[in-house]
C-alpha positions, 0 to 999 in steps of 0.5 A: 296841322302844323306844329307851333311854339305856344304863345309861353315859349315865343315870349319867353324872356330869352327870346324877348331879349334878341327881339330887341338885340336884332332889332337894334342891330338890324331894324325891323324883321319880318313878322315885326311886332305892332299894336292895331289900334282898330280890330274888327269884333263884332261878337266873332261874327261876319259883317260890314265894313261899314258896320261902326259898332263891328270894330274895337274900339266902335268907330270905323277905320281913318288913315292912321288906323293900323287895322287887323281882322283876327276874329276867325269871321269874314269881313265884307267892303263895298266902301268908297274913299277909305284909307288905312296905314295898315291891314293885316289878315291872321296877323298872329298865331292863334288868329285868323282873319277873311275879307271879300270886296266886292265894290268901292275903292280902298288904300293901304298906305303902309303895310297889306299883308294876307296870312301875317303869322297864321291864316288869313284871306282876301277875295276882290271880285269887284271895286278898286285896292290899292296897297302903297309899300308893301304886299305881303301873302303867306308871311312868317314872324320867323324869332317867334316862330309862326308860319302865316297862311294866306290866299288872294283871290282875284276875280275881277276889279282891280289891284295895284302895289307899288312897294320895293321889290323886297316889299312884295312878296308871295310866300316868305320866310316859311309862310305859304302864300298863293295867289289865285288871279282868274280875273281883273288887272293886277298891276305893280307900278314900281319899275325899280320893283318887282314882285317874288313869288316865294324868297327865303330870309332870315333862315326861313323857306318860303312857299309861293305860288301865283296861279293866273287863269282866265281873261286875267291881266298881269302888268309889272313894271319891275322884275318877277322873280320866280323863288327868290333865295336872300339866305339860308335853304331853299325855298320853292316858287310856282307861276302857273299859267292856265290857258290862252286868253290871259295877259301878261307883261313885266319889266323883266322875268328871273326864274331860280333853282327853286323856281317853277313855270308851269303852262297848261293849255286850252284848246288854242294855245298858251299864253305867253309872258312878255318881258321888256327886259332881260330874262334868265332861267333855272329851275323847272319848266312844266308843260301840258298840252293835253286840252290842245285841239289847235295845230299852232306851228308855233306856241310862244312860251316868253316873248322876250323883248330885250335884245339880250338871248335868255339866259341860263336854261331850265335844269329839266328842259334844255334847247331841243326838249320834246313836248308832245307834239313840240320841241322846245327852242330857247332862239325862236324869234318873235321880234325885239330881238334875234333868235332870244324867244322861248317857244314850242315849235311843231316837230312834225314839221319837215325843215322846209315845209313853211305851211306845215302841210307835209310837202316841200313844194312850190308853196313852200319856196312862193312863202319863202321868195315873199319874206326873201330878207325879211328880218322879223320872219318866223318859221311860217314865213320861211325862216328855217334856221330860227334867226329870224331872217329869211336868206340864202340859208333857208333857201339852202334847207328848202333845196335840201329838202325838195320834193320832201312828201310828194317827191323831188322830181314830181314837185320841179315837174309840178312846179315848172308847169305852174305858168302863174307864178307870182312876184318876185317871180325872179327869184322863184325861177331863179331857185327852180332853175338852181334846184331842178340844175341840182336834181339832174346833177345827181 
């Protein structure tokens, strides 16, 4: 159990007097002082949100109610057309605060904080949330000293924010926030925002993770920034991606020193993240490929759609860095761009060999003469350099490698026999003939 100062201490006189003074000077502060004008009671016992004589004073929440629930009980919704201006889950030290949805609709306009100042929790399995200007999971009031707790879970419905980029936070200012998404669609609609997944402010050091698994969907119009630092020390951000079969896609992806990136696979794969904009990295890539029962040539990491290369590179994962089976390229091209895709690329592939079975043969050249100038080709479609277009330097590294698993001669030999050899045939002759010119020649 963490250490607090007392409910005596943090409203001391003295500390009262630079509450204001800061406030003055610099407006409100994180863990901003506020007075709910309906807390859910009901005797320190669970209910319904629906319940009227559950809240204090009796009466169920309207939009201007700033809401907490702070009674250590579990709160269940399943309510359709409500709105509120504020809901804080363990909005102070000493209190804490859980709620499911399981169905219906709810807005916060103003303020959606899990884990205020102590411990809170939300679950949405079902139904529709909705929190306008700010999103908080894991906060801190950091003058008075309280650390906030708090987990969303995600498993199905959907969720929605569209605050600033400073307003939605996961872990900050020494609170500890996680986000558990194994479903559903989580949607940031700011493109002038974004989300942060830890940001340390006003001295404190936040603490996020944001773990997303599952058919989940991760839509952000703005930018994910992966520990956010705006002070002094050093917080620590985590995304953690399980598996293949989520989809996630933001405005732009920035990853810091404190920051982490973490894939583990399932047996097909990983899924990527797609980023319309620019990306740059620091920090940690973390990659486990253990449950992987699938031979991708390829395992693409971030599909940077930008027409800008990464920038940056991960403290412990520099271009060539070997993950198992795999080797780690920051110029892999996907499309949207030239040679700027972070992926995996199979090292057991031979430079040449374009359909991965051992041998750079007439297979090999046929996969290369039907991509000849291709500009958006991969590795599958013969482009060996990673720059994404298939020309006389492919081919250069095809001829350099001829023969590779079966034998040069053998291979031309082989190759020359084949009498059916498909369009553009011009072109396969033609680099048979150079080869087999080069081959007598040594």
């Amino acid at each position: 159990m963490v250490n607090r100062i007392n409910s005596t201490q943090r409203r001391s006189p003295f500390m009262f007097v630079a509450v204001v003074v800061v406030y003055l000077a610099c407006g409100p502060v994180i863990g901003d002082t506020y007075t709910p004008t309906r807390v859910w009671d009901n005797g320190g016992a669970n209910g319904d949100w629906s319940l009227a004589g559950g809240w204090n004073p009796s009466g169920l929440p309207i939009s201007t109610d700033l809401v907490a629930v702070d009674n250590g009980a579990t709160l269940s919704y399943s309510s359709s057309g409500v709105s509120v201006t504020r809901l804080y889950f363990g909005s102070d030290l000493g209190k804490t605060g859980h709620m499911t949805m399981t169905g219906g609709d709810l807005t916060v306009s103003t303020a959606f904080r899990v884990g205020d100042e102590d411990l809170g929790t939300f679950t949405l399995s079902a139904g529709d949330l909705v929190a306008g200007n700010q999103f908080w999971v894991g906060a801190r009031g950091p003058l008075f000293g309280d650390a906030g707790d708090g987990t969303f879970n995600i498993e199905g419905g959907t969720f929605s924010f569209g605050g600033s980029i400073s307003n939605s936070r996961v872990g900050l200012s020494d609170g500890t926030g996680v986000v558990n998404q194994t479903g559903g669609t989580v949607t940031g609609t700011n493109a002038g925002g974004g989300l942060y997944v830890s940001i340390t402010v006003s001295g404190g050091v936040g603490h996020g993770t944001y773990n997303i698994s599952g058919s989940s969907s991760f839509n952000l119009a703005g930018t994910l920034i992966v520990d956010g630092t705006a002070g002094d020390g050093q917080g620590d951000g985590h995304y953690k991606i399980t598996g293949s079969a989520a989809n996630i896609t933001v405005g732009a992806y920035t990853q810091n020193e404190g920051g982490n990136l973490y894939y583990t696979s399932d047996a097909a794969g990983v899924a990527a993240i797609q980023s319309v904009g620019d990306v740059a990295v620091n920090g940690a890539l973390n990659i486990d490929l253990s449950a992987l029962t699938a031979n991708p040539s390829t395992i693409l990491l971030i599909d940077n759609l930008s027409a800008n290369a990464i920038g940056g590179a991960f403290t412990n994962a520099a271009e060539g860095t070997v993950f198992g089976d795999y080797t780690l390229t920051y110029l892999y091209d996907n499309g949207g761009g030239v040679g700027n895709d972070l992926a995996l690329l199979l090292s057991s592939l031979h430079p040449g060999d374009a359909n991965g079975d051992g041998m750079v043969n007439l297979s090999d050249l046929q996969i290369l003469g039907d991509n000849w100038q291709s500009n958006t080709a991969t590795w599958a479609e013969a482009d060996f350099t990673g720059d994404g277009i298939v020309n006389l330097a492919d081919l250069q590294i095809l001829g350099d490698n001829w023969g590779f698993g079966v034998g040069p001669d053998v291979a031309l030999d082989e190759a020359l026999a084949n009498a059916a050899i498909p369009e553009p045939a011009s072109l396969v002759l033609l680099s048979l003939g150079a080869i087999g010119l080069l081959r007598r020649r040594g």
